[in-house]
N, C-alpha and C positions, 0 to 999 in steps of 0.2 A: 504493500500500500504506500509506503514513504517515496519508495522508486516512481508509482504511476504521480503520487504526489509531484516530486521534483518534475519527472515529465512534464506532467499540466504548468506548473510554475515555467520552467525555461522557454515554453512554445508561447506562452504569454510573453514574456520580456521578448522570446527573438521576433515578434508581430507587434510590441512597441516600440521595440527598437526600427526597424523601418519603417511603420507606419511614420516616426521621427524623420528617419529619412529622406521617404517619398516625399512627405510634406514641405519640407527642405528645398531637396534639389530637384523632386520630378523625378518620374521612372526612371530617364533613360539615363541621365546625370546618376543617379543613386548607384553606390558597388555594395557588392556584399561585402567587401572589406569593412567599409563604415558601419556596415551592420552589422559585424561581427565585434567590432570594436565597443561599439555603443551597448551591444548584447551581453557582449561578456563571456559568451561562448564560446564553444571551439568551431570548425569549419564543418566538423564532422556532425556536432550536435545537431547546428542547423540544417545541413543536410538530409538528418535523419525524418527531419518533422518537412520540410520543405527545400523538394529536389531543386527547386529553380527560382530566380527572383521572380516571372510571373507568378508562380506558385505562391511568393512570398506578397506578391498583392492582392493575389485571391480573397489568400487569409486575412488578410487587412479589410476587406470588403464583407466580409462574413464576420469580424468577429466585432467590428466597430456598433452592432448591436446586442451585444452586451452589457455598454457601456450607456444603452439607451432604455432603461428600465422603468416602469413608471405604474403606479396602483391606475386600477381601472375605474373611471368617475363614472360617476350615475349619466350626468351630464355629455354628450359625446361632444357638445362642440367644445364644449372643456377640455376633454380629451385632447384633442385634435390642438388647441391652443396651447396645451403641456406641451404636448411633444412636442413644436417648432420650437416652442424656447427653451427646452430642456437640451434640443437637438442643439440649439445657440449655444448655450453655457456649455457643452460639453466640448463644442469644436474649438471654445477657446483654450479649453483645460485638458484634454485629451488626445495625444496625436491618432490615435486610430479613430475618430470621426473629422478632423482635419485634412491628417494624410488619406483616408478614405476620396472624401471629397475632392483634395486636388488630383488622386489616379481619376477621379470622376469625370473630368472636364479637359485632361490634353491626351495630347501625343499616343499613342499606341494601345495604350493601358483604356485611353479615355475610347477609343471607337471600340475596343472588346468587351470592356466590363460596365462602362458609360449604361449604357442603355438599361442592362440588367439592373443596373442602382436606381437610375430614374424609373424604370416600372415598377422597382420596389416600392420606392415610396409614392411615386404616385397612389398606386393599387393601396398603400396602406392609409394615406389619405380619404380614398372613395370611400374606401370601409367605414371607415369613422362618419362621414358624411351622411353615407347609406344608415347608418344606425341611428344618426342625429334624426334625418327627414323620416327613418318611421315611429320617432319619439315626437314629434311635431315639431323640431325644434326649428326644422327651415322653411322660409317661407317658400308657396306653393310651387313657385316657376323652375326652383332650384334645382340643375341637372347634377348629381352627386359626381357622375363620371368627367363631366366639365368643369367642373367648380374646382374638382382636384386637382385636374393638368392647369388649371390656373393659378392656384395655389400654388403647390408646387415647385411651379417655373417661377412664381413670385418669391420664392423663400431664394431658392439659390441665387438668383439676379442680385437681391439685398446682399447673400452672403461673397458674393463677388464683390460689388461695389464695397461691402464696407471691407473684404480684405483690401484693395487695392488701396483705398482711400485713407483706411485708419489702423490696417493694420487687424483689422474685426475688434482693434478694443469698447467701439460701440456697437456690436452683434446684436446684443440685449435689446440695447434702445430699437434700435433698426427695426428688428423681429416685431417687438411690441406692437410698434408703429405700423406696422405694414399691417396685421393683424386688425387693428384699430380702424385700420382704412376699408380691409376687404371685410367684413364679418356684418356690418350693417348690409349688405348686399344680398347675403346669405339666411342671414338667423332673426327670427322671430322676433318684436319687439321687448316681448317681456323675458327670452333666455339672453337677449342680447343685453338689459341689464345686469344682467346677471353675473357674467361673465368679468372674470379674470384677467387683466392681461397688462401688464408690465414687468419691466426689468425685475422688480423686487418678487413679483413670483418665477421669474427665470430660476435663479438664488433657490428659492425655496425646495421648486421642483428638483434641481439641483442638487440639493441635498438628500431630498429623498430618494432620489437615485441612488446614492453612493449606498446610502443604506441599505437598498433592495441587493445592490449589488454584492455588497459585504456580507448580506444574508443569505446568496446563491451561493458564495463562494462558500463560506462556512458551511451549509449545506453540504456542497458535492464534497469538501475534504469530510465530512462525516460517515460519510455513506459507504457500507463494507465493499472491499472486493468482495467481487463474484469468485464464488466457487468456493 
């Protein structure tokens, strides 16, 4: 069990250590050298868990939600308003939603895996929307499957602009804001008072996350080998 333990630990550091990277320098700049550096690994270990640097962005692509954990609200446009700012607060504190997102948008990495990210959340947006409109919570016209690809595209647009502009040290605010502007379009007058949405609950959800997280991980190191 310590062995499958140490396992699980070092596939984690070798998948933040270049999610670090990628974020950094971009795929094709990125070496495994620096990744191994930053990892702390041997060439061997990383090889063991991940034969290739695509390999090694895969895994960056998959595991960057883990780090996006969140209780499920009664409310779905709630929902749905956690997650973009929980998604905000993490890509400035985490390289694997960071480094995820810029394999997301260039060069080689971005037209293979690109697309699969963007269905992901899109599809995981509708969801939420889809559950919002058969709670009543959006108004009638509202197409769930359009509303998302608008969303969306809206969230990353922000999160471009504000890397280039500021660096995303206002992601929080950005997100907020955007939220603030699309959701009267969307949602009922009376859920739409309702709702949540600022910087200060980015933070909060934020930390509930870590907690979820901290409570998964403690979990799986609990749990007997098989056999």
């Amino acid at each position: 069990m310590a062995q499958q333990e140490r396992a699980i630990r070092t596939r984690h550091a070798i998948l933040k250590a270049a999610a670090s990277v990628f974020d950094e320098r971009g795929y094709e700049a990125a070496t495994i050298g620096e990744i191994l550096t930053r990892a702390g690994v041997t060439k061997g270990a990383l090889y063991f868990h991940f034969p290739s640097k695509q390999a090694l962005a895969e895994g960056v692509f998959a595991e960057q939600f883990s780090v996006l954990l969140l209780p499920p609200q009664v409310c779905k446009l709630q929902e749905l308003v956690d997650l973009g700012l929980l998604t905000a607060y993490r890509m400035r504190r985490d390289p694997l939603v960071s480094g995820a997102a810029r394999l997301s948008l260039e060069g080689e990495m971005g037209a293979l895996l690109g697309p699969q990210l963007i269905g992901g959340w899109i599809g995981a947006t509708e969801k939420l929307l889809a559950e919002a409109k058969g709670q009543g919570e959006l108004l009638p016209h509202v197409d769930p499957a359009e509303s998302a690809w608008i969303f969306s595209a809206a969230w990353t647009g922000v999160q471009v602009y504000s890397h280039n502009l500021a660096g995303r040290e206002d992601l929080e605010e950005r997100i907020a804001s955007l939220f603030a502007h699309l959701l009267p379009t969307v949602a009922v007058p009376a859920v739409l008072g309702r709702l949540v949405v600022s910087a200060e609950r980015a933070r909060v959800v934020g930390v509930q996350s870590e907690q979820l997280a901290a409570q998964a991980e403690a979990g799986a190191d609990a749990v007997p080998a098989a056999g």
